[in-house]
C-alpha positions in Angstrom: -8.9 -41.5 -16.0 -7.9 -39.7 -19.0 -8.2 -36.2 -20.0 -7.8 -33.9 -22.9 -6.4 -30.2 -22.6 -8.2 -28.1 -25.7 -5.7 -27.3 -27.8 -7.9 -25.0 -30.4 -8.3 -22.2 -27.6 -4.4 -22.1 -27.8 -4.1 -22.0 -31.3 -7.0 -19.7 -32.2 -5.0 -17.2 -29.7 -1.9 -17.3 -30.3 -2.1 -16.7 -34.6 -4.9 -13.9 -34.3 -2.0 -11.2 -33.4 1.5 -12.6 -34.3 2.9 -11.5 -37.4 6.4 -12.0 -37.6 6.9 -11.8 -33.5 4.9 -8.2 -33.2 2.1 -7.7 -31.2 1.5 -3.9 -31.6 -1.0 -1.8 -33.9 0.8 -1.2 -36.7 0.6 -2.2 -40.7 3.0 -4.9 -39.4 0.0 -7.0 -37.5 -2.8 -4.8 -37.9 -5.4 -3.6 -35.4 -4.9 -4.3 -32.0 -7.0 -7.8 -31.0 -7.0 -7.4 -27.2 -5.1 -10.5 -27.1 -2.5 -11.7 -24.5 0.0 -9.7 -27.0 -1.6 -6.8 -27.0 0.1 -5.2 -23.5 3.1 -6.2 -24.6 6.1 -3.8 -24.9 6.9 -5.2 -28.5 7.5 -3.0 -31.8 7.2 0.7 -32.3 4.2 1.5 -31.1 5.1 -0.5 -27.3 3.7 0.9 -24.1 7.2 2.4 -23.0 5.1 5.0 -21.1 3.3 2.8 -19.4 5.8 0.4 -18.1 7.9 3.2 -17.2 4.9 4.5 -15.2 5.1 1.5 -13.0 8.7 1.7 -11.8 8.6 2.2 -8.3 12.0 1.8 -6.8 14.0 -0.7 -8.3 16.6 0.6 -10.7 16.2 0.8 -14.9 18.5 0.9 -17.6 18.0 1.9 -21.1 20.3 1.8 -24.3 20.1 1.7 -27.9 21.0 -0.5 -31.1 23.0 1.3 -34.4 24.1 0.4 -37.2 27.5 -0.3 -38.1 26.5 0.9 -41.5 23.1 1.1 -43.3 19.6 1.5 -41.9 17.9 -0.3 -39.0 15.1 -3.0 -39.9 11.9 -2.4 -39.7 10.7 -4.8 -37.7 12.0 -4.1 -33.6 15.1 -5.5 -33.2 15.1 -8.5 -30.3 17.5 -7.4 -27.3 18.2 -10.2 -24.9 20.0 -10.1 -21.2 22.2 -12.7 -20.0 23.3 -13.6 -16.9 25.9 -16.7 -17.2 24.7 -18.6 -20.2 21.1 -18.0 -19.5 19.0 -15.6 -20.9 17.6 -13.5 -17.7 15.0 -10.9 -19.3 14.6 -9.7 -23.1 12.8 -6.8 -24.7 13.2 -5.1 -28.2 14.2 -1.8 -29.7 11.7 0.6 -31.2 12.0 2.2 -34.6 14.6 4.7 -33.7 16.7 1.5 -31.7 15.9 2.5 -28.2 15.1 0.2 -25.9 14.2 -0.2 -22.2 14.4 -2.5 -19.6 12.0 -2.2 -16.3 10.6 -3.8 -14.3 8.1 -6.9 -14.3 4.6 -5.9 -12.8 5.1 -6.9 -9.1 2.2 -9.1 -9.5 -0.4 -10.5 -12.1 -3.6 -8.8 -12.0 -5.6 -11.8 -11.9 -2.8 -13.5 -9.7 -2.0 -11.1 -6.6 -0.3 -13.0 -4.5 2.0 -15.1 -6.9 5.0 -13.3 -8.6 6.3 -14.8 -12.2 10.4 -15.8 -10.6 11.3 -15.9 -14.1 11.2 -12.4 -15.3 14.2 -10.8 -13.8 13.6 -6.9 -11.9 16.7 -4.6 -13.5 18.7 -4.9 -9.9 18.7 -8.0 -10.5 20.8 -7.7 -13.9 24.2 -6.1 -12.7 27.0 -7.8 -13.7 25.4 -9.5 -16.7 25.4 -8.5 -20.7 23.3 -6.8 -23.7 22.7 -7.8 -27.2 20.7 -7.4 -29.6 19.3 -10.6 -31.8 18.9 -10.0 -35.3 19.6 -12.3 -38.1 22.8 -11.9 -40.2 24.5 -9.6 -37.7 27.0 -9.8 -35.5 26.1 -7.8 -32.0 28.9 -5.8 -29.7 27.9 -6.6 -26.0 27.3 -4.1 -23.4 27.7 -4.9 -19.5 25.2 -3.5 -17.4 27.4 -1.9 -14.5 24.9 0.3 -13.1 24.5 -0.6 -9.1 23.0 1.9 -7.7 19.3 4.2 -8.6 22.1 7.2 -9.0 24.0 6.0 -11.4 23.0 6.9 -15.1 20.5 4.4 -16.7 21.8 4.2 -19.4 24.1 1.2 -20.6 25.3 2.8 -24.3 25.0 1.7 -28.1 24.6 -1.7 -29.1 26.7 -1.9 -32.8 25.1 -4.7 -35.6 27.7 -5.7 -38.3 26.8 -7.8 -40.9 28.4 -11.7 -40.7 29.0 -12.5 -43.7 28.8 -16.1 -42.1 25.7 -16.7 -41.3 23.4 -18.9 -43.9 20.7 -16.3 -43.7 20.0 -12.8 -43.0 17.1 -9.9 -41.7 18.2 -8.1 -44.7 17.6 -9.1 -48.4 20.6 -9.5 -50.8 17.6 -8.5 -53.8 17.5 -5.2 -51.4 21.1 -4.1 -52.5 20.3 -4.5 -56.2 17.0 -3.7 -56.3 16.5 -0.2 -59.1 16.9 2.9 -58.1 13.2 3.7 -58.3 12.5 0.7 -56.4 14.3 1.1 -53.4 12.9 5.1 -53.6 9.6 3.7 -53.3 10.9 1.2 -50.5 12.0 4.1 -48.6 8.6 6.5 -48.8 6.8 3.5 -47.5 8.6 2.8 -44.7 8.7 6.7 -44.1 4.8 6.3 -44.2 5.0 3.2 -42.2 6.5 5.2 -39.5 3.8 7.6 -39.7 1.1 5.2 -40.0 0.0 6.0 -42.7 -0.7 2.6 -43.7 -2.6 2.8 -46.8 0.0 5.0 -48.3 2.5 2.5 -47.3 1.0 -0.2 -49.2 0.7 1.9 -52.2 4.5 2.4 -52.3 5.4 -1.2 -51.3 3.1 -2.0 -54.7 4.5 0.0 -56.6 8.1 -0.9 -55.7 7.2 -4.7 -56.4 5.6 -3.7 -59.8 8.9 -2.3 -60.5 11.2 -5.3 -59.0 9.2 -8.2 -58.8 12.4 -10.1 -56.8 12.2 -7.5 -54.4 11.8 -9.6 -51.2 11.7 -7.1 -48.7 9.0 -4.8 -50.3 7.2 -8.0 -50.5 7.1 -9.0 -46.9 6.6 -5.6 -45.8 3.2 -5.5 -47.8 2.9 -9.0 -46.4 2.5 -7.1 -43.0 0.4 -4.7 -44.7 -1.9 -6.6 -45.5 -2.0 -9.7 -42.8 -4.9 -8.1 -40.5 -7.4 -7.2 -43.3 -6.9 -9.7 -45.8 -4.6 -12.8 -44.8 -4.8 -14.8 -47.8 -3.0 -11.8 -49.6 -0.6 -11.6 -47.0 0.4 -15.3 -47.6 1.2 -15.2 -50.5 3.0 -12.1 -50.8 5.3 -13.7 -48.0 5.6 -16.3 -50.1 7.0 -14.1 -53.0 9.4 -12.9 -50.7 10.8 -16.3 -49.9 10.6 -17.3 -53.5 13.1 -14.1 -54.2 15.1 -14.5 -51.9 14.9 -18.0 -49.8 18.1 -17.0 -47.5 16.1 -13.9 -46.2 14.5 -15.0 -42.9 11.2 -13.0 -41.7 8.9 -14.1 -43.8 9.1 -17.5 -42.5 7.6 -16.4 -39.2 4.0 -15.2 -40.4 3.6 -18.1 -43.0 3.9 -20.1 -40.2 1.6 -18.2 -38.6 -1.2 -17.8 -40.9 -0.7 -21.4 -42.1 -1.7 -22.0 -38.3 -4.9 -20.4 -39.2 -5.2 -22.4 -41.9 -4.6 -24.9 -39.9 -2.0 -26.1 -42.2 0.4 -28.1 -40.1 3.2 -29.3 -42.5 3.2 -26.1 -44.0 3.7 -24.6 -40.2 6.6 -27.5 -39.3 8.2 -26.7 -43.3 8.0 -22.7 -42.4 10.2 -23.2 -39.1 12.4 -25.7 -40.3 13.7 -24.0 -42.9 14.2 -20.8 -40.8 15.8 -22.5 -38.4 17.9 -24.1 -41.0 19.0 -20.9 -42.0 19.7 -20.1 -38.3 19.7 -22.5 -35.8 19.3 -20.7 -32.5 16.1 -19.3 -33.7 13.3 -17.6 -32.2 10.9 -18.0 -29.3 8.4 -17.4 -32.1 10.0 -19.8 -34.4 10.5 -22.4 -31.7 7.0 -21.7 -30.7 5.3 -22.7 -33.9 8.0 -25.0 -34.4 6.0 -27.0 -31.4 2.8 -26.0 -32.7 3.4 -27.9 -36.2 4.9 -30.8 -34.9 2.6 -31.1 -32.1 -0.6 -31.3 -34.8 1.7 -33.8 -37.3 1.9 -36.2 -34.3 5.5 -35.6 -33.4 5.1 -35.0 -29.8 9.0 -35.4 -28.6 10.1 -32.6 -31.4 7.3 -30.7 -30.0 8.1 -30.8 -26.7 11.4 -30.3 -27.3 10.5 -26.9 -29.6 8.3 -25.8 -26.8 11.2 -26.1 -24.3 13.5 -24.1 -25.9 11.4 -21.7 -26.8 10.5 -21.2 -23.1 13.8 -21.2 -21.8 15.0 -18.6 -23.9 11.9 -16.3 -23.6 11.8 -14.9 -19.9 10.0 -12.2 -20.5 6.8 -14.4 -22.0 7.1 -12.8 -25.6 5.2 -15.9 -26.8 2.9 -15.9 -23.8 1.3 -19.1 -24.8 4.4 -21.3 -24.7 3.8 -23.0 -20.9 0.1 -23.2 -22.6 1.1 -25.6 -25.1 3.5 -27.3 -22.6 1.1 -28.1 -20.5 -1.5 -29.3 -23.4 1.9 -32.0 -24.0 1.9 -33.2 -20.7 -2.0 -33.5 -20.2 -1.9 -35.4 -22.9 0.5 -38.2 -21.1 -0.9 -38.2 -18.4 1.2 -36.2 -16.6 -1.2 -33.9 -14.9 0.1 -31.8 -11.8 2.9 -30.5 -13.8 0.1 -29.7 -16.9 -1.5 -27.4 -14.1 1.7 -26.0 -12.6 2.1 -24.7 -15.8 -1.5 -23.3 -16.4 -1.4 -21.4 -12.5 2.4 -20.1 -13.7 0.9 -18.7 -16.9 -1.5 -17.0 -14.3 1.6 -15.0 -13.1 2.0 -13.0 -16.3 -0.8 -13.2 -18.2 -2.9 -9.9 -18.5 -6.4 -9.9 -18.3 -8.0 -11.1 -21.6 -9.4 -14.1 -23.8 -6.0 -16.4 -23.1 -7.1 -16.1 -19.6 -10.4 -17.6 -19.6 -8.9 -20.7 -21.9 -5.9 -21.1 -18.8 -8.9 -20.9 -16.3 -11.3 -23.4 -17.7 -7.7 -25.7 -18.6 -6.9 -25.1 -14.7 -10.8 -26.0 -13.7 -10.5 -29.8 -15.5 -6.9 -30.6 -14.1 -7.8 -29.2 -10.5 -10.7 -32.5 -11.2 -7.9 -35.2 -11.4 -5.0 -33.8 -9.6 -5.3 -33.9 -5.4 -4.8 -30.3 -4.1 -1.2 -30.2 -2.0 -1.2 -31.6 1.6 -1.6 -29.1 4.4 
């Protein structure tokens, strides 16, 4: 007997909040969906609060990224953990570079008595190292040496240097010769940005790119502008920015994304393979719709493969629907227990919402074919 995992609950999902690996209400995704992403601790406007709220005993660090010289991205900065050569938990810095790391929730909410194993607690980090991920850069590495709740949380200053190495970059070469009255209208709307005022934003962003058409960076930021209320416009302002300057990575991301929508698979697999062209370790993100693209052109080994590495290098579940598409994979060669260990693992860290009730009614047909464990 043969079954089929829907893989259109997935997709529809996963591209309704993603815009180049942020899931918080901002200009940079738009309004808040209620998705899976929408909890999450990622971008400026992350539940820091929150999280911090639920620390009940188990030790928590904090730190910050700076740069060597020039200004901080816009977009939160990726900050990874590793223990060994293994990444062990990852988070991202806010606007002004801080970041956190706390603890995981003790349990999922629709899963009490299971506990996600993958997302390391803080204690459980001593000994291991800091950096932040951001294309272009190179990143100093901080130990976290803190072994006791006494000591002070905080690890220190991450430093980002720019590689002049690496095939492509966060930051824009047209950036450091845009004109003068571009880059001034660059910087209002990225002061308004951090404001939210997001209307205002866009005006400057527009006005900057009326100035410098080759401007790549005030294009993709009105990319992000503009992705939640009008997509199309979106797409093809990333697309500008790529056609300025084709070394400069984020757009990549969110064309991938809304080409998703679009349901525009080669456009999805050509997105991700030329990012991670430019840099090869990539992304979860990028690995995830990586998979996603190849999956749809057929290419199910590539797509496995994407999916995998994507997974093992996102502990944390910053692209919550990752063991989703796994498991869609292995339904689909019959492999069906490990298709539903998957699904009941996503169960661990999933908070409540529509990506739920797609992982229950995938968990309801496999639970049909695959014998429950002997007692």
């Amino acid at each position: 007997m043969r079954i089929k995992l829907q893989i259109f609950g997935i997709l529809t999902i996963l591209c309704v909040s993603w815009a180049g690996m942020q899931a918080q209400v901002s200009p940079s995704t738009g309004s808040n969906t209620g998705g899976p992403e929408s909890s999450s601790t990622v971008g400026k406007d992350a539940r820091f609060g929150q999280l911090m709220n639920q620390q009940t005993g188990s030790l928590q660090f904090f730190g910050k990224v700076a740069m060597a010289a020039g200004r901080l991205p816009w977009d939160p900065i990726p900050v990874v953990v590793t223990c060994g050569d293994k990444a062990r938990y990852n988070t991202v810095a806010d606007a002004k570079g801080a970041f956190y790391i706390v603890p995981p929730p003790r349990s999922s909410e629709l899963s009490p008595e299971k506990k996600d194993l993958s997302h390391a607690a803080p204690s459980e980090l001593v000994g291991c190292s800091v950096t932040a991920v951001v294309d272009g850069f190179a990143s100093t590495r901080l130990t976290i040496a803190n072994r006791t709740i006494e000591d002070d949380p905080s690890i220190g200053t991450i430093m980002l240097s720019r590689d002049e190495r690496a095939g492509g970059s966060s930051v824009s070469s047209t950036t450091d010769s845009a004109p003068p009255d571009a880059l001034k209208e660059f910087e209002k709307a990225h002061n308004d940005d951090l404001e939210k005022h997001f209307d205002s934003a866009r005006h400057h962003l527009e006005k900057a790119v009326s100035i410098d058409a080759k401007f790549a960076e005030a294009w993709y930021h009105l990319g992000q502008v503009d992705q939640q209320g009008n997509p199309q416009e979106a797409l093809n302002a990333y697309r500008k920015a790529v056609a300025a300057d084709p070394n400069y990575i984020p757009p990549y991301e969110p064309i991938a994304e809304l080409s998703a929508l679009q349901k525009n698979w080669q456009a999805v697999a050509d997105a991700t393979n030329q990012a991670l062209k430019l840099n090869p370790a990539g992304s979860p993100q990028i690995w995830y719709f990586n998979a996603v693209g190849n999956l749809n052109l057929g290419n199910r080994a590539q797509a496995e493969t994407s999916a995998q590495t994507s997974l093992s290098m996102d502990p944390s579940h910053r692209a919550p629907n990752t063991e989703q598409l796994l498991a869609v994979i292995m339904a689909g060669r019959g492999e069906y227990a490990g298709a539903l260990e998957h699904l009941r693992h996503c169960l661990t860290y999933l908070p409540p919402g529509p990506n739920v009730d797609v992982v229950k009614q995938q968990i309801a047909q496999l639970e049909k074919v695959v014998p429950p464990p002997a007692k």
